[in-house]
C-alpha positions in Angstrom: 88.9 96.2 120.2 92.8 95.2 120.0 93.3 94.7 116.4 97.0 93.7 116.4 99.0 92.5 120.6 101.3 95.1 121.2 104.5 94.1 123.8 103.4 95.2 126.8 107.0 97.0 126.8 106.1 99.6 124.2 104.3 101.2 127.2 107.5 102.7 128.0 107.3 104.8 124.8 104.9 107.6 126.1 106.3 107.3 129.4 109.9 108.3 128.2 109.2 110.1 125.4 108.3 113.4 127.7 110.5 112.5 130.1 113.6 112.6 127.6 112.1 115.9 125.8 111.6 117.4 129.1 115.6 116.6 130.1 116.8 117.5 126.9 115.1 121.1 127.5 116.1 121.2 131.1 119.9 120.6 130.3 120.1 123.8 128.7 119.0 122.9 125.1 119.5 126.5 123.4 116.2 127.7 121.2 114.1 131.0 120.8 110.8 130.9 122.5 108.7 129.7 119.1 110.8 126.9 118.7 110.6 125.8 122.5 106.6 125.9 122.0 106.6 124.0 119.1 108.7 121.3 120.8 107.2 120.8 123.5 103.9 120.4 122.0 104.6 118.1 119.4 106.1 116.3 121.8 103.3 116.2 123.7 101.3 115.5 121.1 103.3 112.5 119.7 103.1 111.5 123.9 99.3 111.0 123.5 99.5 109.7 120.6 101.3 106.6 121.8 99.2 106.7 124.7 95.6 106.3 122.5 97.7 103.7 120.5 99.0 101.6 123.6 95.5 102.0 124.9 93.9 100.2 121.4 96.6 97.5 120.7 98.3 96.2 124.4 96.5 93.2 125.6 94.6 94.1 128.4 96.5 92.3 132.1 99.8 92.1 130.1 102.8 92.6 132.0 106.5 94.0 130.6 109.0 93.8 134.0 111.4 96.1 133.6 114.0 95.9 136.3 113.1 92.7 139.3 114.7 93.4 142.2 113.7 90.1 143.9 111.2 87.8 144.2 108.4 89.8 144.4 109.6 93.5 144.1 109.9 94.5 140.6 109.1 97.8 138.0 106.6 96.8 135.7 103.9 98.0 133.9 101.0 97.1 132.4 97.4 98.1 130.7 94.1 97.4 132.4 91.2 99.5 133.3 91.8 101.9 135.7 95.3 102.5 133.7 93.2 103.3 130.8 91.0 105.6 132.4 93.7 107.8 133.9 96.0 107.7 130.6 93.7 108.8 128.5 92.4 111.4 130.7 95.8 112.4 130.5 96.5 112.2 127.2 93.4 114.4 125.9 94.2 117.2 128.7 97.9 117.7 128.1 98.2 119.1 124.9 95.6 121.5 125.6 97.3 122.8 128.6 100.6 123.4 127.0 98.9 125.6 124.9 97.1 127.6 127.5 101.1 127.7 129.0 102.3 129.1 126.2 100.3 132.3 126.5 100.2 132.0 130.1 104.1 132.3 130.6 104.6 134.4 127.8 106.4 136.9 129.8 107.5 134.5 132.5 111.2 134.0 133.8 113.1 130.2 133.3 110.5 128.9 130.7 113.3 126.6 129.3 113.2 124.4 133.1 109.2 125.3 133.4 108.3 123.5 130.1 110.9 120.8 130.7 109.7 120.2 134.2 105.8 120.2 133.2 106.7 117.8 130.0 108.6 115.2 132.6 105.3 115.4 134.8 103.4 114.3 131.9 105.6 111.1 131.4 105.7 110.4 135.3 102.3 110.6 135.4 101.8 108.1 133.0 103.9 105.9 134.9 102.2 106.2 137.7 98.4 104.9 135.5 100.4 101.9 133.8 101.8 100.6 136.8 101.6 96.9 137.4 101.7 96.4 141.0 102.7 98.6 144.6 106.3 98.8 144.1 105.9 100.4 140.6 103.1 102.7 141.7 105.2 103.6 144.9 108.2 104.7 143.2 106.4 106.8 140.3 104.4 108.0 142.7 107.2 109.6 144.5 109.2 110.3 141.8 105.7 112.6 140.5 106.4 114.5 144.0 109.8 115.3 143.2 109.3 116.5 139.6 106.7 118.6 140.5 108.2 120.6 143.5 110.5 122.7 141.1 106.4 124.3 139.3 105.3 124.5 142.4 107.8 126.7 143.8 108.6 128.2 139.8 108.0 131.5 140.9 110.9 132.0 143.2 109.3 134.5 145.5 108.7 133.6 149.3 105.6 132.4 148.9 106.1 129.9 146.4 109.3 128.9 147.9 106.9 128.2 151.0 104.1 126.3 149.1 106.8 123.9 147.5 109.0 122.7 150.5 104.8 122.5 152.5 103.8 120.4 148.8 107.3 118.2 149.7 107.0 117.5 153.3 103.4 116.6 152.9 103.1 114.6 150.0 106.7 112.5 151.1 105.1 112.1 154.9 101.9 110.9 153.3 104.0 108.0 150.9 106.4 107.2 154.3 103.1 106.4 155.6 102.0 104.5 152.7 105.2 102.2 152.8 103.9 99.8 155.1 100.9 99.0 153.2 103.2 98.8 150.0 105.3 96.2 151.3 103.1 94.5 153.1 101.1 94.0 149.6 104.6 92.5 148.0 105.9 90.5 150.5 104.0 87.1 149.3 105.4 87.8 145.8 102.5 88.3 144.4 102.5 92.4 144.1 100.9 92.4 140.6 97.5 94.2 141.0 94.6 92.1 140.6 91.0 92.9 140.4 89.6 91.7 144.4 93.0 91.7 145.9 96.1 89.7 145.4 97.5 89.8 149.6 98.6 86.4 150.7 95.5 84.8 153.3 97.9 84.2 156.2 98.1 87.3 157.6 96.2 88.5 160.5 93.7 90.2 158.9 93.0 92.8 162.0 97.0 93.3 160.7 96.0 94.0 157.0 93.4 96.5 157.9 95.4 98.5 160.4 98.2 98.8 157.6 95.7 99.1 155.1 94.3 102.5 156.9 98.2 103.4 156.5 98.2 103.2 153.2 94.5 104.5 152.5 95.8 108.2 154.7 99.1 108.0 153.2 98.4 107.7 149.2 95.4 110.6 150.2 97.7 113.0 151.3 98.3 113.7 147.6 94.5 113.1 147.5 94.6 116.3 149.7 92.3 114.1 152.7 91.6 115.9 156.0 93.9 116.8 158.5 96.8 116.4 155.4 95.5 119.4 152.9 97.0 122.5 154.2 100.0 121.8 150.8 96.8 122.1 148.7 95.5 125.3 148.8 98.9 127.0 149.5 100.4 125.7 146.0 97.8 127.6 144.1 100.4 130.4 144.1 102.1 128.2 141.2 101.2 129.9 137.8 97.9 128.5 136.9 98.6 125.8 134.3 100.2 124.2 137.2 97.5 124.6 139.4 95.1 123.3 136.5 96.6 120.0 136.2 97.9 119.6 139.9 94.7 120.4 140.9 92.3 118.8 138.2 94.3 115.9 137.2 98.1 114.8 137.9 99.3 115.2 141.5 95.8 115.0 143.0 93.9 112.1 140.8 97.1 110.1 141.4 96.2 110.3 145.1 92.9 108.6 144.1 94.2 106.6 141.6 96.4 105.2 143.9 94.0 104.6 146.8 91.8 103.1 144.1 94.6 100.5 143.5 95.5 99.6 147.1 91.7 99.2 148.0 90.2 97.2 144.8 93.4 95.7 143.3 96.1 94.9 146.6 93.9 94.6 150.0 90.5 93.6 148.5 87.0 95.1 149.3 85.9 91.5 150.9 88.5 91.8 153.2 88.1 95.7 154.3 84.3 95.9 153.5 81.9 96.1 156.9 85.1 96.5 159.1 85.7 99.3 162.0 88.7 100.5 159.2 86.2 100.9 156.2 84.0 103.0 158.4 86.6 105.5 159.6 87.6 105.7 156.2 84.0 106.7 154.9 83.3 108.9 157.5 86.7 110.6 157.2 85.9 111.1 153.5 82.5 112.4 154.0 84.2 115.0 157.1 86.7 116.4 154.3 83.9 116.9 151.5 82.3 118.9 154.4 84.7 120.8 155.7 86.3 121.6 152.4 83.4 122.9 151.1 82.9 125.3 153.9 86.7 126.6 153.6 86.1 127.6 150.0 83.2 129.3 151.1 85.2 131.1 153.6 87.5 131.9 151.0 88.3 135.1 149.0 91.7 134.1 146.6 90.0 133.1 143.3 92.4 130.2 142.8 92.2 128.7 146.6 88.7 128.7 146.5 88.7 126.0 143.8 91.4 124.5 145.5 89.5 123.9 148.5 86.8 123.0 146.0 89.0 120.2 144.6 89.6 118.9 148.1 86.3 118.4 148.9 85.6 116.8 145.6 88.6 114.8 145.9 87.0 113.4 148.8 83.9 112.6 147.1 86.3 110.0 145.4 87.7 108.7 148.2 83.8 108.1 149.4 83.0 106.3 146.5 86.3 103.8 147.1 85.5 103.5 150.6 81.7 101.9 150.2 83.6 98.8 148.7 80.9 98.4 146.4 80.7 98.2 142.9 78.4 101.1 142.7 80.3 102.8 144.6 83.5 102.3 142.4 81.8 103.3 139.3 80.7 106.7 140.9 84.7 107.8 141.8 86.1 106.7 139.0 83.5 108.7 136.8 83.6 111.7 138.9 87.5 111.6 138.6 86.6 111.6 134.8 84.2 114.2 135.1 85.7 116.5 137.8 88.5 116.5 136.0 86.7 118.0 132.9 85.2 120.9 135.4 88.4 121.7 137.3 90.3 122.0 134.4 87.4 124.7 133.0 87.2 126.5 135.8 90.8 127.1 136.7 91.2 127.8 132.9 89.0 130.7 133.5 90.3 131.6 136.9 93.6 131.4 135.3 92.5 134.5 132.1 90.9 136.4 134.3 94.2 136.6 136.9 96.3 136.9 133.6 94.5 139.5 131.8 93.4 141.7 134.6 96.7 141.2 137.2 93.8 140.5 139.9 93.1 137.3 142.3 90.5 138.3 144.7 86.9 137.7 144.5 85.8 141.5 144.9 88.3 142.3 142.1 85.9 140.2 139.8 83.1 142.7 140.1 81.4 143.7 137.1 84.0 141.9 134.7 82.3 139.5 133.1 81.0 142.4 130.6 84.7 142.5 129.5 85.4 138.7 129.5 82.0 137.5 128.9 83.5 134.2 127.0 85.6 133.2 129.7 82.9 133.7 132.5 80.2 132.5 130.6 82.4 129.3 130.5 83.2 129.4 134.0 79.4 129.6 134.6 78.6 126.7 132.9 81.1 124.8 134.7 80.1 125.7 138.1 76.4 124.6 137.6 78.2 121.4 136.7 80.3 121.2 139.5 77.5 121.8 141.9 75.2 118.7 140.3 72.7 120.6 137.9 71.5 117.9 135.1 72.6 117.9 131.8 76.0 118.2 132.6 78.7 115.8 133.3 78.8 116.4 137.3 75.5 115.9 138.0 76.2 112.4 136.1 78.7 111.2 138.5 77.3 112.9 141.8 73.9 110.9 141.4 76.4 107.8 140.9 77.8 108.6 144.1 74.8 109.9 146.1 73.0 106.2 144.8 75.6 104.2 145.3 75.8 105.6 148.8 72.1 105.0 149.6 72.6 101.5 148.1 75.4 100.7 150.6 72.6 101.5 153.5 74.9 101.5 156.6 75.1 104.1 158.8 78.5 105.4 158.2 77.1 105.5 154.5 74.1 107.4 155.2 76.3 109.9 156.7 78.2 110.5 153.5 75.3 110.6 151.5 74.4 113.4 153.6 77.7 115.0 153.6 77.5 115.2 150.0 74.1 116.6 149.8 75.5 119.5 152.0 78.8 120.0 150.3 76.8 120.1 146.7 74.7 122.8 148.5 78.1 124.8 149.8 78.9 124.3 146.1 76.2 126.2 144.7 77.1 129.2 147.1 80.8 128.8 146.5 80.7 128.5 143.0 78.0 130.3 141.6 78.7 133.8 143.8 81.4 134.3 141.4 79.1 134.4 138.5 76.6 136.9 140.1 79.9 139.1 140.8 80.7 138.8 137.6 77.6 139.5 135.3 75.5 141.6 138.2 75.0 144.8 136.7 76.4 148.0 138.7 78.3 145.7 140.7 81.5 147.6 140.1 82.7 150.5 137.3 84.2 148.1 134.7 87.7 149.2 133.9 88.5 150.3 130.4 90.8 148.0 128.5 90.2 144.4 130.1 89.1 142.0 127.3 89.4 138.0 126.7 92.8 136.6 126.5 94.2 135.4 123.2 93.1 132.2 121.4 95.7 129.9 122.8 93.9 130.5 126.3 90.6 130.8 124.9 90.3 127.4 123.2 91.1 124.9 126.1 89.0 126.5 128.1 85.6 125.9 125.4 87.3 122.1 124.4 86.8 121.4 128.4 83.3 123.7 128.4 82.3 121.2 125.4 83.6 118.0 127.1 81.5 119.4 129.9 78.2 119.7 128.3 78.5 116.6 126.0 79.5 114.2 128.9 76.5 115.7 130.8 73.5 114.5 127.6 75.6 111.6 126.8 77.5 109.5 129.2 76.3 106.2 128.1 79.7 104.8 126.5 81.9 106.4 129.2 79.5 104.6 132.2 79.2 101.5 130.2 83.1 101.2 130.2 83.7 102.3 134.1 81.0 99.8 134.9 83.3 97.0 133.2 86.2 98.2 135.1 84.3 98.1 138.6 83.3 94.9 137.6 86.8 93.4 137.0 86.0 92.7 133.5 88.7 95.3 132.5 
């Protein structure tokens, strides 16, 4: 409920708010490593705070233009539904993840530009979930790529060198490719997104769909969508509170985010819904799930398993967009919700486990949930979520998705409903091998001196194990509200 209408500008607050804190750090700002924690979290934490106070008191459809370029093609920003969905996700998962960081890079080289960078990604991301129309969106969606390059490639080795200039020619291809459908969506002047579409009617629409698919493959590049994934897995060599939120939430859901925007609130489902375009686009969603999900299997890194495991479920997303139904709608935007509870759990744990042990391969896990049974007890419960068990929050938005699907009744739907019955099934196997390594007794001799990592890594990791339960027993308010937002009412 607003109580008292905000200016719609004030959303600039928690968008520069990191973004000054993390320059300030990154220009050389001198400070001992306590003092750099405790800035950056309050920081942070003020950041969120302005985000849950935008969200309560900015009218909902409001518009602040900041800079018009010309008629039609201007940064602005406003607050609807979607916006507040991937803000507050945001906002809650943050804080938390600085202060796994903190432990995390304890020991780390150049944590003065690593906090400043991952303090500016939090403001660009916000950017990118208040944007008010293509241009806005297309800009803070590049500028996300760039500020994210220098944690991808922190490390400095070959390897990570590697995985950030792959992360930067893939995800600037993918929004080249995007351009067309952005400025075809402004060229009328009427850019500002819009629940069922806002394109001008005199187009050819056999035009709008073609540059539409554009758009659709280009935003999911950061979306990680079959054949433009191989940046995904290969960033996981970026320390893992990176990884967490590139993989669970910022870089990738932005990829979502965005093809959520160009498909519900620029191109409109009535004109891409039962078209040869919408079909390519859910079967090349329901291909990726697939074939994901039978990479991670493959896999034996720790961390690019789940990556490959985000893929597919990134693609589970793009599915739900792709049916062009309402239903459909409300299952990817709660299983970006909900996934990105689970991700950020599980590469939590991933992330202790590499940290406290100096291990990354699956074998090395043998036995070593006796040592870290907090951490892979947490990891367990997050798998059975991941894979669709009831009770917890995946399972919640899978059925979404898997009845949506079967709602939808075409054939190029029934084939995704499919693919996601087998990629929930490659889940299980994926996911829940770890586990048995872990707790099988005998599996391996259990190395003395392992034990949990310290409380700073510890208590993100049961916050998102807690989210993951609760969400799972009671997800009426949070469905209630993405049903209003896939019905245009917010």
């Amino acid at each position: 409920m607003i109580i008292t209408e905000w200016n719609p500008l004030l959303l600039l607050v928690p968008i520069l708010l990191p973004i000054l804190g993390g320059g300030w750090l990154l220009l050389g700002w001198r400070v001992d490593r306590e003092n750099r924690e405790l800035f950056t979290e309050v920081v942070a934490c003020f950041t969120s705070t302005a985000v849950f106070l935008s969200l309560s008191n900015v009218r909902r459809g409001s518009m602040a233009t900041v800079y018009p370029f010309i008629d039609g093609f201007s940064v602005g920003f406003m607050m609807d539904g979607p916006g507040m969905l991937f803000a507050g996700m945001v906002a809650v998962m943050w804080p938390l993840a600085l202060l796994y960081a903190f432990s995390y890079m304890e020991r780390a080289p150049r944590q003065n530009s690593f906090f400043a960078f991952y303090l500016m990604t939090y403001g660009v991301t916000l950017a990118v979930a208040f944007s008010a129309n293509l241009i806005t969106l297309y800009i803070c969606f590049e500028l996300l790529t760039l500020v994210t390059i220098p944690l991808v490639a922190h490390s400095q080795n070959p390897d990570s060198t590697y995985a950030g200039y792959l992360y930067a020619a893939y995800c600037i291809a993918g929004a080249s490719l995007a351009l067309a459908a952005v400025v075809l969506g402004t060229l009328d002047g009427s850019g500002t997104f819009r629940f069922g579409g806002n394109l001008a009617k005199e187009y050819p629409p056999a035009l709008m769909r073609a540059v539409y698919l554009f758009g659709f493959v280009g935003f999911g590049t950061k979306a990680a969508v079959f054949p433009l994934y191989i940046w995904l897995p290969k960033a996981s060599v970026a320390p893992t509170p990176v990884t967490a939120l590139l993989h669970a939430v910022a870089v990738v859901n932005s990829g979502v985010f965005a093809v959520t925007r160009l498909t519900w609130y620029a191109f409109g489902s009535n004109l891409l819904s039962g078209s040869g375009v919408q079909v390519f686009c859910v079967l090349l969603s329901s291909f990726s799930m697939v074939f994901a999900a039978v990479m991670a299997l493959k896999e034996r890194h720790f961390k690019r398993r789940l990556a490959y495991s985000t893929m597919s479920n990134l693609s589970y997303m793009l599915f739900g967009v792709s049916l062009m139904t309402g239903r459909g709608l409300t299952g990817a935007l709660s299983h970006m919700l909900f996934h990105g509870v689970i991700k950020m759990s599980l590469f939590l744990c991933a992330g202790a486990f590499m940290h406290v042990t100096g291990r990354e391969y699956l074998y090395e896990i043998n036995g070593q949930g006796w040592r870290m049974p907090y951490t892979f007890t947490a990891y367990t419960l997050g798998a059975l979520s991941l894979t669709g068990i009831p009770l917890f929050c995946g399972f919640v938005s899978k059925w979404r998705l898997l009845t949506a699907g079967v709602a939808a009744g075409t054939w190029a739907d029934m084939v995704g409903v499919a693919a996601l019955i087998v990629s929930a099934f490659l889940c299980a196997m994926y996911t829940l091998s770890v586990s048995v390594r872990a707790f099988l007794p005998g599996a391996a001799e259990v190395p003395a001196g392992i034990r949990e990592a310290d409380w700073r890594m510890l208590l993100p990791i049961g916050v998102f194990t807690v989210a993951n339960i609760a969400f799972g027993v009671w997800s009426e308010p949070v469905m209630t509200f993405l049903e209003a937002v896939s019905r245009g009412v917010l």
